[in-house]
N, C-alpha and C positions, 0 to 999 in steps of 0.2 A: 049671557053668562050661564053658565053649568053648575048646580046647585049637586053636593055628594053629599050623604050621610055616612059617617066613616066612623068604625068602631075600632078605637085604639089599643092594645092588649099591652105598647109599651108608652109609658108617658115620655119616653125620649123622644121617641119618634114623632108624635103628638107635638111638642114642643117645636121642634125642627118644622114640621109642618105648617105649625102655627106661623111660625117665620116665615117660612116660602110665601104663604098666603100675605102678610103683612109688608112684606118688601117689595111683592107685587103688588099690590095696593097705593104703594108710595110712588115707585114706578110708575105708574097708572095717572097720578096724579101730579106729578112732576114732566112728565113729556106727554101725557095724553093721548098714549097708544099702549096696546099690549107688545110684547113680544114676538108673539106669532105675526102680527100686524106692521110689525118695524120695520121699513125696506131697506135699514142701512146698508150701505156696502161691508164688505165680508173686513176691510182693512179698517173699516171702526169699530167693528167688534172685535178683532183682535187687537186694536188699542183701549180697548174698555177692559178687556180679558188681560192684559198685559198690567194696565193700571190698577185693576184689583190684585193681582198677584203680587206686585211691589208694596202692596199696603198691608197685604196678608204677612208679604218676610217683615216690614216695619213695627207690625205689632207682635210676630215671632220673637225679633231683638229685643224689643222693649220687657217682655213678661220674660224673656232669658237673662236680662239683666237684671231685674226685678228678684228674681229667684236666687243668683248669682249674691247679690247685696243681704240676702239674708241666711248667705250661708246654709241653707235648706239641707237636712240630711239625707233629701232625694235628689241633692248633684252633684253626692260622692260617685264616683266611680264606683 
């Protein structure tokens, strides 16, 4: 493992980073290999890739509908 010390100048990106590191982590600990280290075939990754994209548009609709139900005055036209 590669140990960085990393100075943040935006806490966005800090954040997001923090994620990256924590989802690998679960990754990690859920299949018990890294990324780099994964031999899957190329057609399970793009059904991994395809299944997060459909959950990505599912929670798109959801917070569109959410937003929609309260009449929001950021979804006038």
């Amino acid at each position: 493992m590669t140990k960085k010390q990393i100075e943040f100048r935006d806490p966005v990106v800090e954040k997001v980073v923090d994620k990256f590191i924590s989802r690998s982590n679960v990754g990690f600990k859920k299949y018990g290999v890294t990324l780099e280290n994964d031999d899957s075939k190329m057609l399970v990754w793009l059904n991994h890739l395809q299944e997060e994209l459909m959950d990505a548009i599912l929670y798109i609709q959801k917070n569109k509908d959410k937003l929609n139900e309260l009449n929001a005055p950021w979804n006038e036209k």
